[in-house]
C-alpha positions as CSV (number, residue, x, y, z in Angstrom):
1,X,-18.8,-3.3,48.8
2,X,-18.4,-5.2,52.1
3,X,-14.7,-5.1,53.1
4,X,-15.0,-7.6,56.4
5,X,-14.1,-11.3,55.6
6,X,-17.7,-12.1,56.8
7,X,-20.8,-11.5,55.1
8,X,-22.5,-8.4,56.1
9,X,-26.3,-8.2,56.7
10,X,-28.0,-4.4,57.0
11,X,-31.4,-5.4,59.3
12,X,-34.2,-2.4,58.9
13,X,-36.6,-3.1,61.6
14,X,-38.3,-1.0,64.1
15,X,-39.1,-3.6,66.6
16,X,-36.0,-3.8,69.0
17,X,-36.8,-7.4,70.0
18,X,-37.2,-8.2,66.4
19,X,-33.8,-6.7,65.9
20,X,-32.3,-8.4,68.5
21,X,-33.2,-12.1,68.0
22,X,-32.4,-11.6,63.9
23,X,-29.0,-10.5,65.5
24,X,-28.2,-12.9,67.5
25,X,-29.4,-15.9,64.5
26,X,-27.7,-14.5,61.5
27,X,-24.2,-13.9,64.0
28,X,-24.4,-17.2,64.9
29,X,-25.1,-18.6,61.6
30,X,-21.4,-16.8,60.6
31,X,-22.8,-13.2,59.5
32,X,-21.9,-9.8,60.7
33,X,-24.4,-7.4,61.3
34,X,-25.4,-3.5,61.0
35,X,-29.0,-2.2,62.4
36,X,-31.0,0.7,61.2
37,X,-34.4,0.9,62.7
38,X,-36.4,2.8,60.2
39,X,-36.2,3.1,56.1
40,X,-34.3,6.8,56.5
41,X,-31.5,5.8,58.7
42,X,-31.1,2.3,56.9
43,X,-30.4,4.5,53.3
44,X,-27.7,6.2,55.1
45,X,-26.0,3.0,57.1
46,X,-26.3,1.7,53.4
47,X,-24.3,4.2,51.9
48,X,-21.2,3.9,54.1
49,X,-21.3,0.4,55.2
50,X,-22.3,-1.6,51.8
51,X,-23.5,-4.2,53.4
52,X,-24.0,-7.9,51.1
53,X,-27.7,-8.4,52.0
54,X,-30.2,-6.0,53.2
55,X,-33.4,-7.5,55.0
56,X,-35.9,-4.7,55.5
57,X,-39.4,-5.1,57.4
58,X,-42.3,-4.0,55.0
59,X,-43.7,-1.8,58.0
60,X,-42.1,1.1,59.6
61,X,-43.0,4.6,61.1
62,X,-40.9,7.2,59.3
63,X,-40.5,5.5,56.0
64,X,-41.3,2.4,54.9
65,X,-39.4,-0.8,53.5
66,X,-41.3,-0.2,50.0
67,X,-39.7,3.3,49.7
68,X,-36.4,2.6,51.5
69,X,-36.2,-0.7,48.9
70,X,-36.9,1.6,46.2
71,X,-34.2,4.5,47.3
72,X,-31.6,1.7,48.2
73,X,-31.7,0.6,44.6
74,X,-30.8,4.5,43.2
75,X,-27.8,4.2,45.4
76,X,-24.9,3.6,43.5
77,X,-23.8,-0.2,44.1
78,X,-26.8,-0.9,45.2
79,X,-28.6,-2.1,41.9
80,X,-27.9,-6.0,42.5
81,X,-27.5,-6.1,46.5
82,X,-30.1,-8.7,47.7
83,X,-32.5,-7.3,49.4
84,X,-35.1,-9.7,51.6
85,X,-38.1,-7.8,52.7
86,X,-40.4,-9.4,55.6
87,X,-43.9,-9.3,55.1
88,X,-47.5,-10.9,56.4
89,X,-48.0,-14.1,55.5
90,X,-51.4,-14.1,53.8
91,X,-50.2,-10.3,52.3
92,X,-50.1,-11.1,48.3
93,X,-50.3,-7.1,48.3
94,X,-47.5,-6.6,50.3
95,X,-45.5,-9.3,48.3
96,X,-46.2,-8.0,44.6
97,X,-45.6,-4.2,45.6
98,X,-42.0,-5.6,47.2
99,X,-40.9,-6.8,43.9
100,X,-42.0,-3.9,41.9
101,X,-39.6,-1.9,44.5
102,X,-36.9,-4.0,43.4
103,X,-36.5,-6.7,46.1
104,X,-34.8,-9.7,45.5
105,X,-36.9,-11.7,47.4
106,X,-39.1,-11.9,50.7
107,X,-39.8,-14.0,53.9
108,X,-42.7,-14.5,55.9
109,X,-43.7,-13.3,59.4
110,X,-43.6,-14.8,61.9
111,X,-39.8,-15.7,60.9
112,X,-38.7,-19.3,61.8
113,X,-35.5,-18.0,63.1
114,X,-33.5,-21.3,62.5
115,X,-33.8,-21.0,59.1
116,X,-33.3,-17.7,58.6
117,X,-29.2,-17.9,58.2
118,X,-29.9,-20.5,55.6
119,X,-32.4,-18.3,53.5
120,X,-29.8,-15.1,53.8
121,X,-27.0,-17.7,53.1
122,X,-28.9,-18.9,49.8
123,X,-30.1,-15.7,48.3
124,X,-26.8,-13.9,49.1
125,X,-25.4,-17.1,46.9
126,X,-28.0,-16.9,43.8
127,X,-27.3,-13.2,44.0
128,X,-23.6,-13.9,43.4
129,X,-24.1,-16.5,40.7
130,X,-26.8,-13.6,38.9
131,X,-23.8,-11.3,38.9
132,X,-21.0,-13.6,37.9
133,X,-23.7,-14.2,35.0
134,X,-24.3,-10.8,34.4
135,X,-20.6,-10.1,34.2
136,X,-19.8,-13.2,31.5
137,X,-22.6,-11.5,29.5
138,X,-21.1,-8.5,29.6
139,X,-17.8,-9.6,28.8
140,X,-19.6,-11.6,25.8
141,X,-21.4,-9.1,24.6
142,X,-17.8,-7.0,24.2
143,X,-16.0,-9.7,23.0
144,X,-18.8,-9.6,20.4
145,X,-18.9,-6.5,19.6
146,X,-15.0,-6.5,19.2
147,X,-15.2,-9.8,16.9
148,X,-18.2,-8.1,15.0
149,X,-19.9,-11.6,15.8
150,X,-22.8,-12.3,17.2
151,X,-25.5,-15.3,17.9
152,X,-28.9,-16.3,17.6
153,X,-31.4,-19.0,18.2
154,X,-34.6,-20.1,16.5
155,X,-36.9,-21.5,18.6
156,X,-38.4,-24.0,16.3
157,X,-41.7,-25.8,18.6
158,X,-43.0,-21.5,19.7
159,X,-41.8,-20.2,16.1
160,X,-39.5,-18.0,18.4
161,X,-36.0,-16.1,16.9
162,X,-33.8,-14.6,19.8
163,X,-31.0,-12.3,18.7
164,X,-28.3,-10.8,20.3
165,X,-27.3,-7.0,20.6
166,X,-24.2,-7.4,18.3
167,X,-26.4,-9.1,15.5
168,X,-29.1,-5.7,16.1
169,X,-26.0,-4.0,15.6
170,X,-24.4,-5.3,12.4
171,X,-28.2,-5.2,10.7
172,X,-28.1,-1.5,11.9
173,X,-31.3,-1.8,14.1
174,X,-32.1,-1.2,17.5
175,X,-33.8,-3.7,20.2
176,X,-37.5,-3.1,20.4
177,X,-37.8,-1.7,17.2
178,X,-38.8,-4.3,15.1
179,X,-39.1,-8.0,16.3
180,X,-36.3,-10.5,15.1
181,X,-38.1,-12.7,12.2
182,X,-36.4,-15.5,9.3
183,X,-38.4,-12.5,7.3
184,X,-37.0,-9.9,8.3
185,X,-33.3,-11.3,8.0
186,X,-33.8,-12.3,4.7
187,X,-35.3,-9.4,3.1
188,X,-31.7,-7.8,4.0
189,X,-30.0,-10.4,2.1
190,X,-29.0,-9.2,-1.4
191,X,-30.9,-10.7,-4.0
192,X,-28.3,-12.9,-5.9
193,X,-27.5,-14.5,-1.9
194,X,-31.3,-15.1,-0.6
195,X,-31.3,-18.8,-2.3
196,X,-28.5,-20.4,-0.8
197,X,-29.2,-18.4,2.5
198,X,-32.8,-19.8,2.8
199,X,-31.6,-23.8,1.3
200,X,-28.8,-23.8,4.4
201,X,-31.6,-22.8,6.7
202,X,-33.9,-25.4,5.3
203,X,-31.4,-27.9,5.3
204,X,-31.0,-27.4,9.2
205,X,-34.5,-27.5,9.7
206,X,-36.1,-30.4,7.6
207,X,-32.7,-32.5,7.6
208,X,-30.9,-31.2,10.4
209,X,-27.8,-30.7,8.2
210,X,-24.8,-27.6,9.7
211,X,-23.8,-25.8,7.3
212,X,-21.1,-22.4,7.1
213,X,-21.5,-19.9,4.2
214,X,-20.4,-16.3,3.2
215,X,-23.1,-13.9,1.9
216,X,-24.1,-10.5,1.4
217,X,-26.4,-8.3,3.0
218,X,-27.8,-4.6,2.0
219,X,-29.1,-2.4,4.6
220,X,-31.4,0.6,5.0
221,X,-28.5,3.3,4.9
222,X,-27.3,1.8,1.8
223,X,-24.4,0.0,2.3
224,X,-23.6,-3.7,1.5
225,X,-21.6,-5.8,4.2
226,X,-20.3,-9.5,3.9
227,X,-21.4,-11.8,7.0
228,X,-20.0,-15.1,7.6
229,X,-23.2,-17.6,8.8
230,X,-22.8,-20.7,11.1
231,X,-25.9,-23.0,11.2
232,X,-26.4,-25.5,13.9
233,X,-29.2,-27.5,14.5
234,X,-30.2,-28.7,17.9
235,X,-32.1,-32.3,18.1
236,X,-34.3,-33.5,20.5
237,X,-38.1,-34.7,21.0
238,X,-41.2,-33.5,20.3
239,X,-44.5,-34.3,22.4
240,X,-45.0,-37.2,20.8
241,X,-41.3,-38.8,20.9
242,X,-40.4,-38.4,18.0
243,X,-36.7,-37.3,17.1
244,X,-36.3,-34.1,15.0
245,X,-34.9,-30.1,15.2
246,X,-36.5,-28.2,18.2
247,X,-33.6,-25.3,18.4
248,X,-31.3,-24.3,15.3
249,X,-28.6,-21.5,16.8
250,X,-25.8,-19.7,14.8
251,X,-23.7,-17.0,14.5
252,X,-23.4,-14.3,12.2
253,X,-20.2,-12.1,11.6
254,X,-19.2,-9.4,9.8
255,X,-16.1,-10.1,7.7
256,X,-16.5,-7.3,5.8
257,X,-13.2,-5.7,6.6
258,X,-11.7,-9.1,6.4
259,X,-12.8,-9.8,3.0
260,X,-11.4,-6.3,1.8
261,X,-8.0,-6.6,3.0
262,X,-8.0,-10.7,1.6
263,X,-9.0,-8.7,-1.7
264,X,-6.5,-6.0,-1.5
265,X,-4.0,-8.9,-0.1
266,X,-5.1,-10.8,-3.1
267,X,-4.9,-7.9,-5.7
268,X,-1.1,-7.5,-4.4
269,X,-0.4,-11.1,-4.4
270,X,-1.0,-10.8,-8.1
271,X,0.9,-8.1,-8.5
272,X,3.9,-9.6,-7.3
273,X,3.4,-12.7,-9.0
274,X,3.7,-10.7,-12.3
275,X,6.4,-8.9,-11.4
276,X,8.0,-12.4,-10.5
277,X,6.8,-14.1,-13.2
278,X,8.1,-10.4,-15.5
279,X,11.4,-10.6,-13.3
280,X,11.8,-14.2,-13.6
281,X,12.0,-13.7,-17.5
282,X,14.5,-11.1,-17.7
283,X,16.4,-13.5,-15.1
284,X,16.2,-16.4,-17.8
285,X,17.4,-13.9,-20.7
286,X,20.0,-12.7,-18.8
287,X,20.9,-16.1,-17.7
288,X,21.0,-17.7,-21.7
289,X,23.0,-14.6,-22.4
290,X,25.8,-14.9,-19.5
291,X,25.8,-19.0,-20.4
292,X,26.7,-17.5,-24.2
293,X,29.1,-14.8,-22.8
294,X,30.6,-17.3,-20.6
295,X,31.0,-19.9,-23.4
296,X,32.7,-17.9,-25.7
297,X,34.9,-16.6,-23.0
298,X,36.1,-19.8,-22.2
299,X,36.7,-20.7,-25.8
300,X,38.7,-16.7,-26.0
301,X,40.3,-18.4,-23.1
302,X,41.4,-21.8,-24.5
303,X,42.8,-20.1,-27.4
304,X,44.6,-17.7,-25.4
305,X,45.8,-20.9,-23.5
306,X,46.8,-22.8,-26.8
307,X,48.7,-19.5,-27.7
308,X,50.4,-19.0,-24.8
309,X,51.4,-22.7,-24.6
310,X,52.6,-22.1,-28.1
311,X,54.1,-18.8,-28.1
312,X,56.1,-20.1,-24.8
313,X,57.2,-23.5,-26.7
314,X,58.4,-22.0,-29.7
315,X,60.4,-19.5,-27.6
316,X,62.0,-21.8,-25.4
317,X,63.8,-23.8,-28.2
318,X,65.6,-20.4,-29.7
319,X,66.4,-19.1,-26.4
320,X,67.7,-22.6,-25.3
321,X,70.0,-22.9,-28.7
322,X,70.8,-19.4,-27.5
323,X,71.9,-19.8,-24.2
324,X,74.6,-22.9,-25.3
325,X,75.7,-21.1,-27.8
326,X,76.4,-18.2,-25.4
327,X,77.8,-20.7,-22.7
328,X,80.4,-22.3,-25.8
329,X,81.6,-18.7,-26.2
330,X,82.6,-18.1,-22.9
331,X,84.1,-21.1,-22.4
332,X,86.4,-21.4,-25.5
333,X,89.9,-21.2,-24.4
334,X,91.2,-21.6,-27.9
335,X,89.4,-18.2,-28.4
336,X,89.0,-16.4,-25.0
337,X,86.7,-13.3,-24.8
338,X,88.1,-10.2,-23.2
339,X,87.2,-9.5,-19.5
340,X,84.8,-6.7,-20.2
341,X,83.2,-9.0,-23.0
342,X,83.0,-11.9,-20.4
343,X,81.2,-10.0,-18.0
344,X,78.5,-9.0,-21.0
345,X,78.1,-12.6,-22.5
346,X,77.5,-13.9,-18.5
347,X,74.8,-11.5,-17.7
348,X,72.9,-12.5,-21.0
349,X,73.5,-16.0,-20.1
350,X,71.6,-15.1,-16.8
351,X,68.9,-13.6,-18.7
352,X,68.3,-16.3,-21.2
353,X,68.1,-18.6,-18.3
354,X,65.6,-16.4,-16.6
355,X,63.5,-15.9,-19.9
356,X,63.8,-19.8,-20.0
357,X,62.6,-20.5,-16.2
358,X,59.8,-17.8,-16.8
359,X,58.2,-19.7,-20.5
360,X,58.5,-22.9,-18.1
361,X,56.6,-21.3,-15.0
362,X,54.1,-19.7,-18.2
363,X,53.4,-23.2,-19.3
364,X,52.9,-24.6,-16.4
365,X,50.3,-22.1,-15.0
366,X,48.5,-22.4,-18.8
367,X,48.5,-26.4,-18.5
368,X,47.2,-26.4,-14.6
369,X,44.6,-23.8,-15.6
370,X,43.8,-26.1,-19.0
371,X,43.4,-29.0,-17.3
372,X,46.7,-30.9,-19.2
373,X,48.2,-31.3,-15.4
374,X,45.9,-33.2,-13.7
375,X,46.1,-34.1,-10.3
376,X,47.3,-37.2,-9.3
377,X,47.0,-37.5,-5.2
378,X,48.6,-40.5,-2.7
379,X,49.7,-40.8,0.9
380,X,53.0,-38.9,1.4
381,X,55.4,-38.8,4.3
382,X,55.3,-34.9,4.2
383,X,58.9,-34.8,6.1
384,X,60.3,-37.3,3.4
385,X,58.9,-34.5,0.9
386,X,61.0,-32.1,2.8
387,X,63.8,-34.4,2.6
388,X,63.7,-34.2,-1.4
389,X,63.4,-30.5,-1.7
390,X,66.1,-30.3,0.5
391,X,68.6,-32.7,-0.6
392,X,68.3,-30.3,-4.1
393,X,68.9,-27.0,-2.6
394,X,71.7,-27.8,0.0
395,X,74.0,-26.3,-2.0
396,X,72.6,-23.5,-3.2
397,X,72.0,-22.7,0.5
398,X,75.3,-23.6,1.7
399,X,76.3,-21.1,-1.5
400,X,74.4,-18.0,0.9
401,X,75.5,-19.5,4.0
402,X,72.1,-20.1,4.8
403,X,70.7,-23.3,7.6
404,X,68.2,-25.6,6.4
405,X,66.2,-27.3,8.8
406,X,63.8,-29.9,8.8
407,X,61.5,-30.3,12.0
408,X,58.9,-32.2,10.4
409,X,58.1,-35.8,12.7
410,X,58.2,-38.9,10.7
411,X,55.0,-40.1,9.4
412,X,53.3,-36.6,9.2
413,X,50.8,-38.0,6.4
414,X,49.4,-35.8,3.6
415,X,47.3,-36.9,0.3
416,X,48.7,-34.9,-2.6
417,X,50.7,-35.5,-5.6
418,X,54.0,-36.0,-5.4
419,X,55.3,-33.9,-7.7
420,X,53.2,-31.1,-7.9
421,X,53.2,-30.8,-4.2
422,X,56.9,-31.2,-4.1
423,X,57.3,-28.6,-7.0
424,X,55.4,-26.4,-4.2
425,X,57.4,-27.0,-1.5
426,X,60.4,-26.7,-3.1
427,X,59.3,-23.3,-4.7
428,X,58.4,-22.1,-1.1
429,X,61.7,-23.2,-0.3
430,X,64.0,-21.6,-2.6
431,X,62.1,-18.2,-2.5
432,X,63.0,-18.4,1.5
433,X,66.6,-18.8,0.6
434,X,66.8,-16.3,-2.0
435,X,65.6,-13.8,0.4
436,X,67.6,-14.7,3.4
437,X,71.4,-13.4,4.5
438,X,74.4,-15.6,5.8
439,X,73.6,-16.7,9.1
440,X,69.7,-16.5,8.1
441,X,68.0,-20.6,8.8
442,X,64.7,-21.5,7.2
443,X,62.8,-24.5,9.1
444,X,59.8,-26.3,8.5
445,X,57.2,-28.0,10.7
446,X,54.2,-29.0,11.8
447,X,52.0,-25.8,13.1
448,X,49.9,-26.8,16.0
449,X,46.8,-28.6,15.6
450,X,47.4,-28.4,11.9
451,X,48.7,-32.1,10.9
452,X,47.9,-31.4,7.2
453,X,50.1,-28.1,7.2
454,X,53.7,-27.5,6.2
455,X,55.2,-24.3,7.3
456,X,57.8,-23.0,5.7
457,X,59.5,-19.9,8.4
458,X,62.8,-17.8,7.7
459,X,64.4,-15.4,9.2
460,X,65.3,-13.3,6.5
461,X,64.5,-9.8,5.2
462,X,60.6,-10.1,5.4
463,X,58.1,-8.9,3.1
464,X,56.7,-5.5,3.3
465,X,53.0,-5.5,4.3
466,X,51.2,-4.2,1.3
467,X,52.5,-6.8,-0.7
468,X,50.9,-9.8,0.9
469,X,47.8,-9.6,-0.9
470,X,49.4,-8.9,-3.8
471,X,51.9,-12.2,-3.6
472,X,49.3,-15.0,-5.2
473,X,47.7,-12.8,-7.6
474,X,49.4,-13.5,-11.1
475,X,48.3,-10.2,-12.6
476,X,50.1,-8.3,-9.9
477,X,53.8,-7.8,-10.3
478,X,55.3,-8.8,-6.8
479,X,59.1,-10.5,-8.2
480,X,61.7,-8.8,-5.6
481,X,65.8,-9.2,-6.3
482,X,67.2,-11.5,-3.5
483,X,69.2,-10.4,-1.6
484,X,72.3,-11.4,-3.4
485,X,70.8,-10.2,-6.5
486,X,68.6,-13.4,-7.6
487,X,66.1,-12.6,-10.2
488,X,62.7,-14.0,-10.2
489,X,59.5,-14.7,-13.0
490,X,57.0,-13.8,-10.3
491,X,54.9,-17.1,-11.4
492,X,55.7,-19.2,-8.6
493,X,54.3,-18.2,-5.7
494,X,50.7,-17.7,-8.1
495,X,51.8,-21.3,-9.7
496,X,52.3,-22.8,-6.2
497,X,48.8,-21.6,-5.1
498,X,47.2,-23.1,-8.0
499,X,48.4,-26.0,-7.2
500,X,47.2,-26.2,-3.8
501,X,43.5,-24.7,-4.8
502,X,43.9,-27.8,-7.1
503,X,44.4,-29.8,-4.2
504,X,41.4,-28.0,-2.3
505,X,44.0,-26.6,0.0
506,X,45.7,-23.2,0.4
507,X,49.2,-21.4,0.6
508,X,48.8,-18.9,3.7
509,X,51.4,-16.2,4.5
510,X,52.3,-14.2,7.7
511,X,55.8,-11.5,7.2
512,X,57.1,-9.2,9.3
513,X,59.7,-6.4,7.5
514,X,63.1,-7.4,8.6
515,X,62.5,-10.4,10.9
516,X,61.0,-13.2,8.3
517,X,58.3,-15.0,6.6
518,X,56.6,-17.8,6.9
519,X,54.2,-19.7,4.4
520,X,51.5,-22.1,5.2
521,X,51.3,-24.8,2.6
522,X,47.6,-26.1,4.0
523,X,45.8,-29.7,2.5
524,X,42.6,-31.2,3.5
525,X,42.6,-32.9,6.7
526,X,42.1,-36.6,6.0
527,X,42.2,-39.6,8.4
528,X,43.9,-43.0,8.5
């Protein structure tokens, strides 16, 4: 192909004046030029120039433009170059054995040289436009054969049906074989399909009615394939004016892949719906029998509840008759107990009155969990709630030597209920006394950015860190001596987080060993 920006003409003439003056028009008219002045010289300036237009005279000495239009057009690339041959004006002969050599076209002699740049310009144009057709057929034709699709047209006035390759190839014929007919089309369609085929066709052609359809066609080798028709008819009028179907045109497609995987698709689509609908079954079993475990859990449950709630009531009376009778003894002066016997009847004091704590912490964590302590939420000055705790521990503090401090602002609000959320608190704090030394301090405050949190810190021994997950957890025994030998139920801290879960809040903890603790006693945020 021609590289220069210009058009390039190839002029085969063996007149040098003839040469000169076609020169001189087509460079002027915007052209660039080559010369060959005879048919075997013009093959060879052919092959290594490529020019866009050729224009050969008819008549030359060595060989002439017939035969050098004829070996132009074996030349690779030059199938489609335009080639203008110049013959006799009267020479019909000349004219028809030009286009049987392949030219594009001809002009006549004597040339009227002012038009000459137009004629190149036009059929170097319509040359251009035949290959940019050529090309989009091409492309077509492999897009159809991709797509398994191809098109046809019935010529309804001449009785004429055109076809295109791809529909010769999904009937499994070849062009020139056998002309395209209705006929032949539907003697391939399988029997139980040629009705409905031959109505839609009708129907396009007496009512002008479009129509899609799905059908089946057998073919020579034996196989069966599924097409998908499209039916259009095309209106317009007849000789006589009047208004009906001249053209119907459609496309045919084979979907016979398609339609297998939709059935395989389909087959598995069935499939899983069994094995949802089967799986969906053994859900619902499942489901009835975990909603009868589940009840007759919570009833085992309830009554273990109601036991413990008994068990723990009856046992708090004996031990409570128990421990005064204990605490008479030891303080009878008419009768005083020996030193060593002193010593025995206060350590079972401490015990009863540890058994007694632990039935209370029991009932309380059976009637939170039973639903018989509901919760009971209002607006609370958390720092007055600090107050409280505090003003009933002081002592016991002072007792260790231990700093309380409260660093809580005023009107640090929190929705809970007051006395379960004071019960909390004042768990948290006594814990953080029992495990600090003299000179230890427990605060609390306000952690940053946290208004609805309480943070209880000390500075006392710690916890050791493979308890912490442990602490909440009532089935986990986590109750530590303090460290001036306080004995614990190891209920609270589990109690306390009950609470708070009741309170869709949280108790949070962070310990180092030997530094201190501190607990995070965490509510809702809430505003106003």
């Amino acid at each position: 192909m021609n590289i220069h920006k210009a058009p390039l003409v190839l002029i085969v003439d063996d007149d040098a004046t003839m040469r000169l003056m076609m020169r001189h028009t087509l460079k002027k008219a915007g052209f660039e030029v080559e010369e060959a002045a005879d048919g075997i010289p013009a093959i060879e300036r052919f092959k290594t120039s490529r020019p866009d237009v050729v224009l050969l005279d008819v008549m030359m000495p060595q060989m002439d433009g017939f035969s050098a239009c004829a070996e132009i057009r074996k030349v690779s690339g030059g199938e489609h170059v335009p080639i203008l041959m110049a013959t006799g004006l009267d020479d019909v002969d000349s004219i028809n054995k030009a286009y049987e050599a392949g030219a594009t076209d001809f002009i006549t002699k004597p040339i009227t040289f002012p038009l000459l740049g137009h004629r190149v310009r036009y059929v170097l144009r319509a040359s251009r436009a035949i290959e940019r057709v050529g090309k989009s057929e091409a492309r077509l034709a492999h897009a159809q054969s991709i797509a398994h699709l191809g098109n046809w047209e019935f010529d309804v006035l001449n009785d004429k049906l055109h076809w295109s390759n791809e529909v010769f190839r999904i009937f499994k014929l070849r062009r020139g074989e056998q002309e395209p007919s209705f006929e032949t089309y539907l003697d391939s369609v399988h029997p139980d399909d040629r009705d409905i085929v031959k109505k839609c066709f009708d129907a396009a052609l007496q009512k002008g009615e479009s129509s899609n359809l799905d059908h089946r066609i057998s073919l020579q080798d034996g196989t069966e394939r599924i097409l998908h028709q499209q039916i259009e008819p095309i209106f317009g009028n007849d000789s006589d004016g009047v208004k009906k179907t001249l053209l119907i045109s459609g496309t045919v497609q084979d979907i016979t892949e398609r339609k297998q995987i939709e059935n395989e698709l389909r087959q598995y689509r069935d499939h899983l719906e069994e094995l949802v609908n089967q799986r969906t079954t053994q859900l619902i079993e499942a489901n009835q029998q975990l909603r009868a475990a589940k009840e007759q859990a919570e009833q085992a449950n309830e009554l273990k509840d109601k036991f413990i709630s008994l068990v723990a009531h009856d046992l708090r009376s004996p031990w409570s008759g128990i421990i005064s009778a204990l605490e008479f003894i030891s303080t009878d002066d008419e009768f005083p107990l020996h030193e060593e016997h002193l010593d025995i009847v206060q350590r079972l004091i401490q015990i009863g009155k540890s058994s007694v704590q632990m039935i209370g912490d029991v009932l309380n964590v059976s009637r939170l969990k039973t639903g018989k302590i509901s919760i009971k939420p209002e607006k609370l000055d958390g720092k007055q709630v600090v107050e409280n705790v505090l003003q009933h521990l002081n002592y016991l503090a002072r007792q260790k030597g231990v700093e309380l401090f409260n660093e809580v602002p005023n009107e640090s609000w929190v929705f809970a209920d007051p006395a379960l959320y004071g019960e909390v608190i004042q768990n948290l704090t006594s814990n953080a006394i029992k495990f600090c030394r003299k000179g230890d301090q427990v605060r609390f405050y306000i952690p940053e950015n946290r208004p609805a949190t309480i943070a209880v810190t000390d500075t006392g021994v710690g916890i050791p860190s493979e308890n912490l997950p442990k602490l909440f957890k009532i089935e986990e025994k986590t109750s530590t001596t303090g460290t001036a030998g306080e004995k614990g139920t190891g209920f609270g801290l589990p109690f306390s987080q009950d609470i708070m879960r009741a309170h869709h809040g949280q108790i949070t903890v962070e310990s180092i060993l030997g530094k201190g603790t501190t607990f995070f006693v965490e509510l809702p945020q809430t505003t106003g």
